[in-house]
N, C-alpha and C positions, 0 to 999 in steps of 0.2 A: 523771788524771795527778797524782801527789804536788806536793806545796808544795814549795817549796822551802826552807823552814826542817822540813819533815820527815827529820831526821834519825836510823839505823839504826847499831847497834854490831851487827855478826856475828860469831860468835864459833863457831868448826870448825877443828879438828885437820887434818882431809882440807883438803887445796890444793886438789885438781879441783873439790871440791866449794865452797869458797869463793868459788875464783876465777869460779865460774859462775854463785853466789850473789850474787854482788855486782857481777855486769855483768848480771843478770838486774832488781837492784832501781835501780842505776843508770839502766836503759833505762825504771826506771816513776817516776824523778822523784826517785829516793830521792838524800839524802845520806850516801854508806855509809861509815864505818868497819870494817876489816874485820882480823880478831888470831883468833891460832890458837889462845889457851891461855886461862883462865879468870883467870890472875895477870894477862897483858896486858889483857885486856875490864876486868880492876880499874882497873887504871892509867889507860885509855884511860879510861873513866868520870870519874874524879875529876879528868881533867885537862878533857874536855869536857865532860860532863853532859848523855850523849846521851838521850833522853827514851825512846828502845826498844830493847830488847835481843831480839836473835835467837838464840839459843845450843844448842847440842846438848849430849848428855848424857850421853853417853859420851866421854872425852877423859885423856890421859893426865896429872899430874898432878892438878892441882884440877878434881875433875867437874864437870858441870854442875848436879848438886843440888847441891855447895856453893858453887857462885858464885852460883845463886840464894837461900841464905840469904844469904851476903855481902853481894851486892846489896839485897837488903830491909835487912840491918842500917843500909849506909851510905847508901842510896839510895832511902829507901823510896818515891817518887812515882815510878820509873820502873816503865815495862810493860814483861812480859817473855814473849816468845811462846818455847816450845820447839820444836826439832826434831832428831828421832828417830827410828832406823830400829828402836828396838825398842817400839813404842807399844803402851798398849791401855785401856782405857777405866777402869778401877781407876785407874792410873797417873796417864790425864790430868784425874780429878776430884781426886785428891792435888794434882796442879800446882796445879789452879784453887784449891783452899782455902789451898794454901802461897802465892798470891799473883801466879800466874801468870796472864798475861792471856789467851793462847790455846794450843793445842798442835797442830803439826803432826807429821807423818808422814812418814819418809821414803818413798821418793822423791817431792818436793814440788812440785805442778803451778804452774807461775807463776800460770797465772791464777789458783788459789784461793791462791797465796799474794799476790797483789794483793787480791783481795776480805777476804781475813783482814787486812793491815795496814789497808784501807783503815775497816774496822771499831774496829781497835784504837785506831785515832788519833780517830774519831769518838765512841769511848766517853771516850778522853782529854778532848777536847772537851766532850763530856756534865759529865764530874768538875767542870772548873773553871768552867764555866756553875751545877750544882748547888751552890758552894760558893758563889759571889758570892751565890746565891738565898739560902743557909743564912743566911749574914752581912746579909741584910737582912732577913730574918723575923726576926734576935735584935736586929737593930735597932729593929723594929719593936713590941716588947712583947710584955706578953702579947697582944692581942690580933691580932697577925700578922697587919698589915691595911699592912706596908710595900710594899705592892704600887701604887707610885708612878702620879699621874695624875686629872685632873680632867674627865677627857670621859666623855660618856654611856656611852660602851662597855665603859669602864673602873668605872664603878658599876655598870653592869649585873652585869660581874663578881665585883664585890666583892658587893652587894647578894646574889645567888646563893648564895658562898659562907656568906655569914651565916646563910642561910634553910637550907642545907641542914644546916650544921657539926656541928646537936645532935641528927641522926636518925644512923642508919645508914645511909643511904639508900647503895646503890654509883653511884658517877660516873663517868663519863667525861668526860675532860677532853681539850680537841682544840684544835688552832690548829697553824699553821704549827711551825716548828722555830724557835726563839730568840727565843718569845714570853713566855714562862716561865710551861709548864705544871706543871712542879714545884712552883713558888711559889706556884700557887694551893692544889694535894694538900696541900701542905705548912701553907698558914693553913687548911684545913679541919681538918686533924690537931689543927694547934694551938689551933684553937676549938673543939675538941669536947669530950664528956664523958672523953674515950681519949687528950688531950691528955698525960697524966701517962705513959702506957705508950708503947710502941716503934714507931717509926716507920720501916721496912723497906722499901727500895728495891729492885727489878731493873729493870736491861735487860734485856730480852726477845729482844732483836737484838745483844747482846755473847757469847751463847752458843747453841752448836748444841742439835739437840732433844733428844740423849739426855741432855746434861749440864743444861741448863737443867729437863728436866722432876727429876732431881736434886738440884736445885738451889730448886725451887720445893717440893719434898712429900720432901726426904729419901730416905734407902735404907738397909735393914737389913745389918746386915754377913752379909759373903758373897753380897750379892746380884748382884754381877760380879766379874772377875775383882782381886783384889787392896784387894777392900773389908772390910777387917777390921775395922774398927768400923764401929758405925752413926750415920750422919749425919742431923743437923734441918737439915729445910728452913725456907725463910722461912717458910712457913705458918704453922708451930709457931711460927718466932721473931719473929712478929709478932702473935701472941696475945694478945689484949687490947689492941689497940692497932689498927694501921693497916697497910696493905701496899699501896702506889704501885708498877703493872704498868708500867714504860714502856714506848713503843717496841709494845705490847699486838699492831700487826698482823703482827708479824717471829714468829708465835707458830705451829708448823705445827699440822695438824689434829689429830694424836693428845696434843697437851700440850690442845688447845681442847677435847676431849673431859671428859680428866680435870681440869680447871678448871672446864666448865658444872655438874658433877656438887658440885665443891665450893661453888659457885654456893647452887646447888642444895638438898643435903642438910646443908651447912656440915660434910662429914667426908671422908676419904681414907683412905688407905694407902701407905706409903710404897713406894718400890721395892722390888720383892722382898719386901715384905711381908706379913703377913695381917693385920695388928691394926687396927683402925680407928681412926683418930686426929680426935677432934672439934674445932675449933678456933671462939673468938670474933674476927674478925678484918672489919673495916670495909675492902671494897677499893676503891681508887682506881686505874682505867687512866688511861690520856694515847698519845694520838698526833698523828702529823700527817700520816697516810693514811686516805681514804673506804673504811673497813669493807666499806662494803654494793656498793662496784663490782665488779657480775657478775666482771668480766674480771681480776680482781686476781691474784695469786701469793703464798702460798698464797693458795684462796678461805676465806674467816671465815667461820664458820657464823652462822646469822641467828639460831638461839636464844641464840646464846652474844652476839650482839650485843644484844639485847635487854635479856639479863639484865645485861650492863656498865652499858647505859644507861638506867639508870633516871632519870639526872639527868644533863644534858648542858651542860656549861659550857664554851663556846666561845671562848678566848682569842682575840681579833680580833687582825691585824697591825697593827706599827706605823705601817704608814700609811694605813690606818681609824681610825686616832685621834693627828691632826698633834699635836691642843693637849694631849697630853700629852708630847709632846718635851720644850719648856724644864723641866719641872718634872724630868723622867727625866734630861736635859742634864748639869744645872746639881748635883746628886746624883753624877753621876758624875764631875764636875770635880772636885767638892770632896774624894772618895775618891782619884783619880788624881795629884791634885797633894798628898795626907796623902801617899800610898803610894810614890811618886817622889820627893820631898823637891823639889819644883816647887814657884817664887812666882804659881801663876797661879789668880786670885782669879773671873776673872767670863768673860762670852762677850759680845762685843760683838752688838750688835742685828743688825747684817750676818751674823755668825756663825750668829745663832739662827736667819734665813730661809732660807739656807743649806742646814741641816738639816733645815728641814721642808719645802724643794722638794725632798727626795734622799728615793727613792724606797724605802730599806731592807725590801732581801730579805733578808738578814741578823737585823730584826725589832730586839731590844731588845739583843741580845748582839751585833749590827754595830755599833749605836750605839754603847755603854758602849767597844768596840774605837777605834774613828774617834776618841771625845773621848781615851781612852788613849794614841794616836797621837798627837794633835794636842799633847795637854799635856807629853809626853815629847818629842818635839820645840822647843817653845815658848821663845821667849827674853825674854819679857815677863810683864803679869801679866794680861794680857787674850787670848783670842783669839779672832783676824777672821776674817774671811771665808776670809781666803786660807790659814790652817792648818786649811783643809778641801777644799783645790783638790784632790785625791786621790781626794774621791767626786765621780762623774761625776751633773751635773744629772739629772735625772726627764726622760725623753722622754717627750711627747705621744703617746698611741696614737694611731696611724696609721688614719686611715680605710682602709676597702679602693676600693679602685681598680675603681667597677663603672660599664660603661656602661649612660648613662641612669641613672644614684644621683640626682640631681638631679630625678627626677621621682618617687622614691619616698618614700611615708612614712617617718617616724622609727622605724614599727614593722618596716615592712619591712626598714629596711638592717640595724638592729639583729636582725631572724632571720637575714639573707644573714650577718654579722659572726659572730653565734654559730657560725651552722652551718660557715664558715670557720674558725675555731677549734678546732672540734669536731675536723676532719679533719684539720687540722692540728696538735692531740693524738694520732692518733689515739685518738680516742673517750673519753681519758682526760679524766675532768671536774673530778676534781680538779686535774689540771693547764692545765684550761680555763679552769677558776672563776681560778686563781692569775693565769694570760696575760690574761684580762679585767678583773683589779681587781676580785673580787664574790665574795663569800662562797660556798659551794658552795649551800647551800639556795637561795640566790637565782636560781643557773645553774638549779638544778633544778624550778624553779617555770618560769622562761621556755622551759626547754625542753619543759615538759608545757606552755606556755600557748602555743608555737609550732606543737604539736603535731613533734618533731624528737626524740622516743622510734622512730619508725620509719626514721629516715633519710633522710624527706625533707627 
């Protein structure tokens, strides 16, 4: 279900088809704005600053191609998905370079246009998380070591980064969602010999496979329909420098193909091409999905996991590392109350325990949110405890309820706990490891030490 601060401009000529459009996105949560002509979606825009736009493309005065340059002129941070009954895949790699977030096709299945917004708003998400990151690596000097925090887990990471910055070596970078695996690619980049050259990002999971593969290795003109020039992909344009895969498991099998091969031989061909194209280029993946679980969708190839990880730096969650709170806190305070024109100067000691009994699932980007919250609300220049009543205390995991537990060892309740768990992911361990507090390797040690590889 959408937020409720998720907000939709639609924009279609056809009534049946708006009017169906917009109790369709109503029923998923959405806040719809809904205008028939490309002058009104102007209007409607500059008076709300609706954050996505839905717009067809055929329409009679101002088309939809020119409300989409419109909209980039006056609005360049909104996303704009198209939809069109006369689509084809020339057209919608045009969309995507001119600045388009997604491209549907008429007739539009809700459910894949729930799973399409619910992506576009997640890449949104992505943007302003990778920006805050950007803004503390230029904080942070040359040495791009703003990666706030005094606990082990956080020098292990740092430590890592240092060791690995001046090879080539490719990494994989892993940890939950809103740990800021960016931010590590990113002080790698910046501490390396490649610091000087280009640093080149995709989401892997903000585009489908024909455009993404597209999009990664280029295509020759004429190699679909309405492709008249020929396009560089990141590969090329990340040549002599760096290339950060996000999101690396949302990658289906025939792009994980021609990726192991670039891996591999360090050369390609673009679509529709024959030329070989050789590129120097340092990759950095990041995710926050277990690669190697048999049962996953798509399944990842094991060579191609291999070859990512040759260096595996593990962003731990926020709350595997409490005593880096205040210092990540108190950073954020001081941004949020620059950035709001707030007098709020400190956290009282109430405040700061607070925060480090809440259990953030969220990670560092719940956090930096809660203190943004708290200080935009705030009428003082301190804040307590209670301009944090909003995050709900950490509950204790619940023992399980087994008769006779009382007469079993520590080791035994803790197999019956795991194996409840298990089955109660369905068999999903990274989702297991996440329900238990425990890193995954750790699950995956007790469960080879329980012997609960077979299901008993």
């Amino acid at each position: 279900m959408a937020s409720a601060k998720q907000r939709i401009l639609l924009v279609d000529d056809d009534e049946d088809i708006r009017l169906s459009m917009r109790a369709v996105l109503r029923r998923a949560g959405y806040l719809v704005t809904a205008v028939s002509s490309g002058e009104a979606a102007l209007q409607a825009e500059r008076e709300h600053n609706i954050p996505v736009v839905i717009t067809d493309l055929r329409m009679p005065g101002m088309s939809g191609d020119e409300l989409i340059v419109r909209l980039r002129e006056e609005h360049p941070d909104v996303s704009i998905v198209v939809m069109t009954g006369y689509g084809n895949i020339g057209h919608a790699v045009d969309m995507l370079h001119a600045g388009v977030a997604d491209y549907l096709t008429k007739p539009v299945d809700p459910k894949e246009l729930a799973f399409r917004l619910e992506r576009v708003f997640a890449t949104r998400a992505l943007h302003t998380e990778n920006e805050a990151l950007r803004q503390e690596i230029s904080k942070g000097g040359s040495g791009g070591r703003e990666i706030l925090g005094e606990s082990p887990e956080i020098h292990r990471v740092l430590n890592l980064v240092d060791r690995v910055a001046d090879t080539d070596a490719t990494v994989l970078v892993t940890g939950e969602s809103g740990v800021g695996k960016e931010l590590v690619a990113q002080a790698i980049h910046d501490r390396s010999p490649r610091a000087k050259g280009p640093f080149i990002k995709v989401s892997c999971a903000a585009l489908p496979e024909t455009l993404l593969e597209v999009e990664l290795f280029g295509a020759e003109e004429g190699a679909y329909t309405d492709a008249r020039k020929q396009r560089i992909g990141r590969f090329e344009l990340a040549s002599g420098g760096t290339l950060l895969l996000d999101e690396i498991g949302d990658i289906s099998p025939a792009v994980q193909i021609k990726l192991l091969r670039v891996l591999q031989e360090r050369e390609f061909e673009r679509v529709g091409g024959t030329e070989t194209i050789k590129v120097d280029v340092r990759l950095i993946s990041a995710t926050n999905q277990d690669l190697r679980d048999p049962a996953r969708t798509p399944p990842f190839r094991e060579d191609l996991y291999y070859r990512l990880n040759v260096i595996d730096i593990n962003v731990p969650p926020l709350r595997d590392r409490q005593g880096d709170i205040a210092a990540l806190a108190e950073q954020f305070l001081a941004r949020s109350a620059a950035e709001t024109n707030r007098g709020v100067r400190r956290l009282a000691p109430a405040a700061l325990r607070r925060l480090t009994e809440y259990h953030w699932p969220g990670n560092v980007r719940e956090l930096e949110n809660a203190i943004e919250r708290a200080v935009v609300l705030s009428t003082g220049d301190t804040l307590g405890a209670s301009d944090f009543d909003f995050l709900q205390p950490r509950r204790e995991r619940s023992a399980i309820a087994v008769e006779g537990a009382l007469d079993e060892t520590l080791e035994q309740l803790e197999q019956r706990h795991i194996r409840a768990v298990l089955e109660a992911c369905g068999g999903n361990r990274t989702q297991a490891a996440e329900r238990l507090g425990i890193h995954r390797e750790t699950l995956y040690n007790k469960i080879r030490r329980y012997g609960l590889d077979d299901g008993s």
